[in-house]
C-alpha distance (Angstrom), angle and dihedral (degrees) to the residues before:
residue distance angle dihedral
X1 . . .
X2 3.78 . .
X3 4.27 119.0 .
X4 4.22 79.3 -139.7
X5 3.99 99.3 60.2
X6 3.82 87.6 52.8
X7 3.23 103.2 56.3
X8 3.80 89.9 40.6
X9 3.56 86.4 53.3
X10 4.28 92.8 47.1
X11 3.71 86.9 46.8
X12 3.76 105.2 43.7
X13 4.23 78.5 52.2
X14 3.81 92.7 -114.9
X15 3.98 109.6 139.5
X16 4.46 125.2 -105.7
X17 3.24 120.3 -141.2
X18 3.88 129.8 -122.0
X19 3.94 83.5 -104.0
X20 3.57 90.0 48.8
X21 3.82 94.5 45.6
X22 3.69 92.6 41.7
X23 3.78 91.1 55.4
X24 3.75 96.4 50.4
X25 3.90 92.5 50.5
X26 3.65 99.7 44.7
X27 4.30 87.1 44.1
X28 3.72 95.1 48.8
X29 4.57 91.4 42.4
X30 4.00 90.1 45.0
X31 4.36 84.1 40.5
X32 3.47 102.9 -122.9
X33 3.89 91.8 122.6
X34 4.06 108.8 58.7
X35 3.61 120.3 -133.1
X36 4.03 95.5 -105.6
X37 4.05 89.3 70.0
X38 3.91 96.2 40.6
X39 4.17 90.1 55.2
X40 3.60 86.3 44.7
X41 3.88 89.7 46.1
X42 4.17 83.5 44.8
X43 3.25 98.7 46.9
X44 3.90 94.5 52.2
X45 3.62 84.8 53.8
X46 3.97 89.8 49.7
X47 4.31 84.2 56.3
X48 3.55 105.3 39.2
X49 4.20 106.3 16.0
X50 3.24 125.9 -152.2
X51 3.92 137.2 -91.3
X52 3.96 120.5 -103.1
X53 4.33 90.2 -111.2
X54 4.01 78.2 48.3
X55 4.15 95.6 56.7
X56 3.89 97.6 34.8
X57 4.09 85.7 61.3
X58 3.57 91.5 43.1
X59 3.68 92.0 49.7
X60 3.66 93.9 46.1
X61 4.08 96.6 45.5
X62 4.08 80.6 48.5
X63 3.99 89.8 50.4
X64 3.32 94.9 48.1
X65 4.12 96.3 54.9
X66 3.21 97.4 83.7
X67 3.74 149.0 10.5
X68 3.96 122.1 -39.9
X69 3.83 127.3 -162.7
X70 3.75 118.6 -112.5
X71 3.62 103.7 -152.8
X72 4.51 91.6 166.3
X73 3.95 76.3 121.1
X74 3.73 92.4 70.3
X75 3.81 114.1 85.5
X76 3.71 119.7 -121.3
X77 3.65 144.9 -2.5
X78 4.73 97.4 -20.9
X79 4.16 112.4 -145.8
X80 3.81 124.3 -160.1
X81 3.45 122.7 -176.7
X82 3.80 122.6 -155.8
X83 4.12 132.4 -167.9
X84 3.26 124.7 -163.4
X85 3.90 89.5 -140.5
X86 3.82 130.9 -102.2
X87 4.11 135.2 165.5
X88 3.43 111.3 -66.8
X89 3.62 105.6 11.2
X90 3.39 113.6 164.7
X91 4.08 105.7 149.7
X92 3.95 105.7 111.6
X93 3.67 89.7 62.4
X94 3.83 85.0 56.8
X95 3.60 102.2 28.7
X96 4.20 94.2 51.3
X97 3.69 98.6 61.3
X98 3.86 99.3 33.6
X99 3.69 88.8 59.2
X100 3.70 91.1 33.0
X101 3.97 92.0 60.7
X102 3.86 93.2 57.1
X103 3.95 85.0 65.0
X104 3.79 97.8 -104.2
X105 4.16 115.1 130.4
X106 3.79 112.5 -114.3
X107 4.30 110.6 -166.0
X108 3.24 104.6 -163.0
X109 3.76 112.2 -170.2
X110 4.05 120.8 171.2
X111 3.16 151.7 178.8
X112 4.22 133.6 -130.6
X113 3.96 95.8 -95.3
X114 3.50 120.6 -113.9
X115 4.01 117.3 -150.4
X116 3.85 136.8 9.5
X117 4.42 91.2 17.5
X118 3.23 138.2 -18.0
X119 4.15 129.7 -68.8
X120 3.32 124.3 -91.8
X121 4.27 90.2 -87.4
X122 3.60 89.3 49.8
X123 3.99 89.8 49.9
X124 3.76 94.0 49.9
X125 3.97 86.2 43.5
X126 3.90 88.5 76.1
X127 3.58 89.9 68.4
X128 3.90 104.2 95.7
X129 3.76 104.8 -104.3
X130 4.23 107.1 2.9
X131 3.29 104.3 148.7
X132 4.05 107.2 -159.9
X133 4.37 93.3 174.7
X134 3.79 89.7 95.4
X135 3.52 117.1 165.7
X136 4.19 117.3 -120.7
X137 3.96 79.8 -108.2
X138 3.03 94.6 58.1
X139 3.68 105.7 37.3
X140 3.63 89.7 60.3
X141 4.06 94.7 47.7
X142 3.89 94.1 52.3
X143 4.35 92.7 51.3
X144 3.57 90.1 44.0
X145 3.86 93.8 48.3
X146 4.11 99.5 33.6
X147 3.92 97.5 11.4
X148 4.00 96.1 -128.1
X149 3.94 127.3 73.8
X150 4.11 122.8 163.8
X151 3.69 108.2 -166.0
X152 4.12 135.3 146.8
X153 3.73 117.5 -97.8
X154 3.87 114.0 -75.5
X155 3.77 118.7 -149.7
X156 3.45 134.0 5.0
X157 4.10 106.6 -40.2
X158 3.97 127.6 -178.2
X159 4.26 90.1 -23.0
X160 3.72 82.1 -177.4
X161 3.87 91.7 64.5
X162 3.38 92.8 61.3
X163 3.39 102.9 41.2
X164 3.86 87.5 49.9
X165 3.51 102.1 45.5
X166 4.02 91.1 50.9
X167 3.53 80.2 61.0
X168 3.92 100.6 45.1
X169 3.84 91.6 38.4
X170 4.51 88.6 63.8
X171 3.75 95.2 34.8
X172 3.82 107.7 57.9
X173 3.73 95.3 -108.5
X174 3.68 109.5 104.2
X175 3.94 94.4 101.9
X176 3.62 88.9 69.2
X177 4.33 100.1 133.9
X178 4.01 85.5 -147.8
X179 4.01 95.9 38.6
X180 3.88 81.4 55.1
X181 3.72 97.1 45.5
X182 3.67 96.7 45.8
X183 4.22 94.9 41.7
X184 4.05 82.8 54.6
X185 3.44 104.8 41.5
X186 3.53 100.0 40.1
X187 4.22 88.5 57.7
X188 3.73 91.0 45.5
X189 3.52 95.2 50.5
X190 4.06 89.6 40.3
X191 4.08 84.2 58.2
X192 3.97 89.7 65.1
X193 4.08 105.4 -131.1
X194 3.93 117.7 146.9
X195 3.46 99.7 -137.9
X196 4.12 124.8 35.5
X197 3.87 128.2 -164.2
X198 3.86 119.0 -169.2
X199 3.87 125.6 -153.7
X200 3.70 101.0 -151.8
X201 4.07 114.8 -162.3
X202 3.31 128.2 -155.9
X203 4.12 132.5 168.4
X204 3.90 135.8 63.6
X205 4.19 87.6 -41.8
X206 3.62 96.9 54.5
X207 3.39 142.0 70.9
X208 3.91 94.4 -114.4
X209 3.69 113.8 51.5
X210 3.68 99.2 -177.7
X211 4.02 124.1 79.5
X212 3.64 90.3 -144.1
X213 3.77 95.2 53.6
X214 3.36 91.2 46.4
X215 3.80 96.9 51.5
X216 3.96 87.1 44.0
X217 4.20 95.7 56.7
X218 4.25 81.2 43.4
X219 3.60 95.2 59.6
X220 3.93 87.0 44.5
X221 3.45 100.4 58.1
X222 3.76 95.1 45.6
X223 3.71 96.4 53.5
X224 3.63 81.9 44.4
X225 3.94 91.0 55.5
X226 2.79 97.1 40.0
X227 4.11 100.7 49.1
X228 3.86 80.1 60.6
X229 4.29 83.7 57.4
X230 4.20 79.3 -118.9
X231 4.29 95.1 132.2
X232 3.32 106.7 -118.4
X233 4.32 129.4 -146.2
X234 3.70 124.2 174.4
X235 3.68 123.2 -177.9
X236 3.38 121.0 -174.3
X237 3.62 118.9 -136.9
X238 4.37 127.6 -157.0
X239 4.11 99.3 -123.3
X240 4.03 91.5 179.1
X241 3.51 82.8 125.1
X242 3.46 151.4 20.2
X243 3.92 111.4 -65.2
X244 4.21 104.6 -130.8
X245 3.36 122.1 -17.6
X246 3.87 99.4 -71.5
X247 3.61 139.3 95.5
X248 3.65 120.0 171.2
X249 3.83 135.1 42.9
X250 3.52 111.7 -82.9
X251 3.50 90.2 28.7
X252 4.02 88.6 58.6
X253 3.88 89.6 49.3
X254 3.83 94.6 59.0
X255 3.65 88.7 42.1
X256 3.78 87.8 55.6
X257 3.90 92.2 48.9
X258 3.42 90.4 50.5
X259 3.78 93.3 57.8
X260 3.81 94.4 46.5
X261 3.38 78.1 58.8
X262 3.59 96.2 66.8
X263 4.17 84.8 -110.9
X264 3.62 127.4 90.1
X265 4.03 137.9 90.2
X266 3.81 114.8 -29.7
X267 3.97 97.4 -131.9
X268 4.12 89.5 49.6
X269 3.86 86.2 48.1
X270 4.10 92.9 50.4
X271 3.54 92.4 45.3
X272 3.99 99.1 51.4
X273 3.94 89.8 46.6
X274 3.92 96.2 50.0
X275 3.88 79.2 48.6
X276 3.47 103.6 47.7
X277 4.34 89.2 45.8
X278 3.67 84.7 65.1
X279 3.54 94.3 47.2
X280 3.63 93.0 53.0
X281 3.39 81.8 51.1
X282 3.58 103.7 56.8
X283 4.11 85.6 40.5
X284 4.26 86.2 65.4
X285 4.61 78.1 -124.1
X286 4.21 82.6 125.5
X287 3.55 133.9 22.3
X288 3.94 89.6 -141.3
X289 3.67 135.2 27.7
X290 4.22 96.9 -125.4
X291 4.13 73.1 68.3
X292 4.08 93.3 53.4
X293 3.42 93.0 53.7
X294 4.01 94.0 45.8
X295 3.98 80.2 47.0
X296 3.64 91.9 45.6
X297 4.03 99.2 49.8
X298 4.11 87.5 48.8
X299 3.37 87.6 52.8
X300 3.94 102.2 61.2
X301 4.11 87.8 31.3
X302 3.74 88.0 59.8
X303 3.91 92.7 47.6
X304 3.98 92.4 -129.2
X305 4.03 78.7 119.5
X306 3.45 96.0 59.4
X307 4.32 89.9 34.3
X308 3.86 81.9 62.3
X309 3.18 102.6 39.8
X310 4.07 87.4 55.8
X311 3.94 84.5 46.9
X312 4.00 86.7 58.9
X313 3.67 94.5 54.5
X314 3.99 97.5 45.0
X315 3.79 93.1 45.4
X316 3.85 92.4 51.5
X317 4.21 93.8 44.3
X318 3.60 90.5 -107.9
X319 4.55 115.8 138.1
X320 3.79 112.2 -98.9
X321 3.65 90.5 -166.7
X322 4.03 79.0 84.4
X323 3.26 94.4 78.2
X324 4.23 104.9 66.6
X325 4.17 85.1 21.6
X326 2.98 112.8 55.6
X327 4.00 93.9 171.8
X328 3.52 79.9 89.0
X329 3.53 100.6 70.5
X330 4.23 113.4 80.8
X331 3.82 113.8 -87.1
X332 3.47 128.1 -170.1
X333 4.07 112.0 -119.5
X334 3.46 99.8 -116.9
X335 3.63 145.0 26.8
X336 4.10 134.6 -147.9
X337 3.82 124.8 -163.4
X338 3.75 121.7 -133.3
X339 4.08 100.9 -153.6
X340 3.84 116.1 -177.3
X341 3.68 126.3 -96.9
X342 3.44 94.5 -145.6
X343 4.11 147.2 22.5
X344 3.53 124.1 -105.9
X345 3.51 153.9 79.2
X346 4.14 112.8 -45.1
X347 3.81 96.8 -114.4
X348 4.48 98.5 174.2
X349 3.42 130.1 -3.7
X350 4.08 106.1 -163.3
X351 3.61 96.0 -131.0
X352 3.68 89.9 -165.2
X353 3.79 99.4 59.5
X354 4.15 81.1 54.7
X355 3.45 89.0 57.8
X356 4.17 92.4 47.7
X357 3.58 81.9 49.9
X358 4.10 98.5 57.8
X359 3.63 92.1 43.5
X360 4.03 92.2 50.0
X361 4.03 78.1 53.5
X362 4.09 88.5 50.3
X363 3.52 101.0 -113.3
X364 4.14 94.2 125.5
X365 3.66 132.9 31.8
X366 3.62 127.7 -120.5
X367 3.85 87.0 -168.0
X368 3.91 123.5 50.0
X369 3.76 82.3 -136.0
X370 3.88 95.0 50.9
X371 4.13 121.0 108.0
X372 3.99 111.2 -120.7
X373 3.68 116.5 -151.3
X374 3.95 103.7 -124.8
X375 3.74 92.2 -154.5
X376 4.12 114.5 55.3
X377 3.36 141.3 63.9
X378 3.48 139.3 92.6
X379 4.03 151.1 -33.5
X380 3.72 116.9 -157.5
X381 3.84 96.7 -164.8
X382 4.18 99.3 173.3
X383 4.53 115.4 43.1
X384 3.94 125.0 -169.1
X385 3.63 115.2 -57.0
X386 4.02 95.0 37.0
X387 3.62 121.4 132.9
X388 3.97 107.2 -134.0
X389 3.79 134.8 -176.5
X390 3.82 120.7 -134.3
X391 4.07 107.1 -84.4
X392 3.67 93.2 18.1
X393 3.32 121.3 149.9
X394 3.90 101.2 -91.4
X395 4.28 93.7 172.4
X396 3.77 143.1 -34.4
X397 3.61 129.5 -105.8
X398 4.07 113.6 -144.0
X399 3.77 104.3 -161.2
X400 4.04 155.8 163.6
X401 3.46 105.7 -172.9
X402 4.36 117.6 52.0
X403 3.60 92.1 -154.2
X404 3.82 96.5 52.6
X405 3.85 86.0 43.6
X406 3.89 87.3 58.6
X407 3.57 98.5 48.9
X408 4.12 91.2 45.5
X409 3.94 93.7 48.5
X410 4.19 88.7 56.2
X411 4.07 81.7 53.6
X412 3.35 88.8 54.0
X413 3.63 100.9 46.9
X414 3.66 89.6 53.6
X415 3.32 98.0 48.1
X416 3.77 91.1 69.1
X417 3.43 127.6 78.3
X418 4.14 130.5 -178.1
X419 3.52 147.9 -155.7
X420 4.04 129.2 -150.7
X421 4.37 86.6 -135.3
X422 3.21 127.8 58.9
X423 4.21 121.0 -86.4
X424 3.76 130.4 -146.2
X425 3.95 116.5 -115.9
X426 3.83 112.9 -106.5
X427 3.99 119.8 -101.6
X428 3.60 112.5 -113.6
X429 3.30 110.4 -157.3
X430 4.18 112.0 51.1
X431 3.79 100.4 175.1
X432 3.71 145.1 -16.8
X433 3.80 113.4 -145.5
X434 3.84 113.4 -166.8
């Protein structure tokens, strides 16, 4: 088998086998094929894709090169929830322990976020003392005894992810709808839940901009799920602006107290309970997912939510005092106001430029090795379809640094854009593909 004849084969549109596939994986991971012929290979893929038979084996060869979590240990039917990242998004600290407190095991595993904020584990990092390096040990203990545990990968998972997407990432390939699907699926499946549901962005704060993009790497990751008999749910979510108010780490925690708390922004709430129906779904707790969502609402009324929630952060070392003091959290040590220049009706908020304007603050990391401030970033106080008055409040800025503050508040003003009539609030949810 020659490296050559299969990219010819990729490019010219004709179709690998799982052989094929398997062999160009495992060659490139163990470095017998050089980078030059693997970004030719990518980029091929980038032009003419690849077909759904074609993305299940390269998911599975990419599963398979390294280690995968055995979570058999874990009592009952295991949920993992996955987004596909947006500004603002703030639902797996929500979503975990809501799901969590109807008995069903949530394993959580995460990376360190790249972009906009932090991930999830850097998030829950900015509450004094949560310690998200837990050992496979003890990962396993803490679901079984409390259901829910949030940690970063342990061990050696899907090594020919990384090595791939370091490639994709400098060679104009990382759009790639199967590249995505396979890099995704083949972690999620690596972390060892039963059950997966996906969170699929699209709009000016996501990575896909385009509905029918967005629907296309949805219905790829399902049949990829569920080829692997993992059940599969994808909902896709409208990320044309900000989700909640919040953009930043600590400022996302508080925002997801505040929720549990049956408080909180009304788009964040809508989101986490269409969510959290389909994870009751996939967890066999309701037949239907009208009945999640009743479930769902009960359980943040009731406070078992927020009860779990609390259990989360004492299990995992973190300070439960967080949760009625919020003091505790980090803070930047000043804030600026971004009033609007105009009045109107809030027609589009560039949800992207808000996320440019966090990371100028230093609440994300361009770099894996970069240092994320856990306590700026952003407020967006008035969404599309708001009537404002000139110089009203249009969001906060949460900063250290004035300069920075400066340069994030003219991202912010440009990211808005209004109309003299009124404008219809955005739906939410676009499609649900199961």
């Amino acid at each position: 088998m020659r490296v050559i004849d299969l990219i010819t084969k990729t490019r010219d549109g004709k179709r690998l086998s799982a052989g094929e596939i398997e062999y160009l994986i495992q060659g490139y991971v163990h470095g017998k094929i050089p980078d030059y012929q693997m970004a030719a290979w990518t980029m091929a893929v980038y032009l003419k894709g690849l077909s759904e038979e074609e993305t299940i084996a390269l998911t599975k060869t990419m599963l398979h090169s390294g280690d995968t979590m055995d979570l058999t240990r874990i009592q009952g039917v295991k949920l993992d929830k996955h987004s596909t990242g947006g500004v603002g998004d703030t639902t797996t600290l929500i979503l975990g322990p809501i799901v969590a407190a109807c008995g069903i095991p949530v394993t959580k595993m995460s990376g360190r976020g790249l972009g906009h904020t932090g991930g999830t584990i850097d998030k829950l990092e900015s509450i004094p003392g949560f310690n998200v390096e837990l050992t496979k040990e003890e990962f396993i203990e803490q679901v079984n005894r409390i259901k829910i545990a949030v940690a970063g990968h342990t061990g050696n998972l899907v090594p020919a992810d990384k090595k791939l997407y370091a490639l994709r990432d400098v060679t104009a390939t990382v759009e790639s709808i199967p590249l995505i699907a396979s890099s995704v699926m083949s972690k999620k499946l690596a972390s060892g839940a039963d059950r997966i549901l996906l969170d699929v962005k699209v709009g000016s704060g996501a990575f896909l901009k385009d509905l029918d993009q967005a629907k296309y790497l949805a219905q790829l990751m399902v049949a990829i799920g569920n080829s692997f008999n993992k059940k599969t749910i994808a909902v896709i979510s409208n990320m044309d602006q900000p989700l909640g108010e919040a953009v930043g780490n600590s400022l996302e925690v508080l925002e997801a107290i505040e929720v549990l708390k049956g408080k909180g922004p009304e788009d964040l709430k809508e989101l986490c309970l269409v969510l959290a129906g389909y994870m009751f779904v996939l967890g066999e707790k309701v037949q239907t997912f009208q009945e999640g969502q009743i479930l769902a609402e009960e359980i943040i009324s009731s406070g078992k939510g927020l009860a779990k929630f609390k259990e989360l952060v004492e299990a995992q070392g973190g300070d439960v005092a967080v949760i009625d003091n919020y003091d505790l959290l980090p803070k930047g040590s000043e804030n600026l106001q971004v009033c609007s220049p105009e009045a109107g009706y809030i027609a589009k908020i560039n949800a992207e430029l808000i996320g440019k304007a966090s990371m100028i603050l230093g609440a994300g990391r361009e770099k894996k090795e970069d240092k994320i401030n856990l306590g700026v970033g952003v407020r967006v106080l008035r969404k599309i379809g708001d009537k404002v008055a000139k110089n009203e409040v249009l969001a906060e800025i949460i900063h250290d640094n004035p300069q920075k503050a400066e340069e994030a508040r003219r991202l912010i003003l440009n990211s808005y854009q209004f109309s003299p009539i009124p404008v219809s609030k955005p739906k939410l949810i676009l499609d649900v593909i199961l």
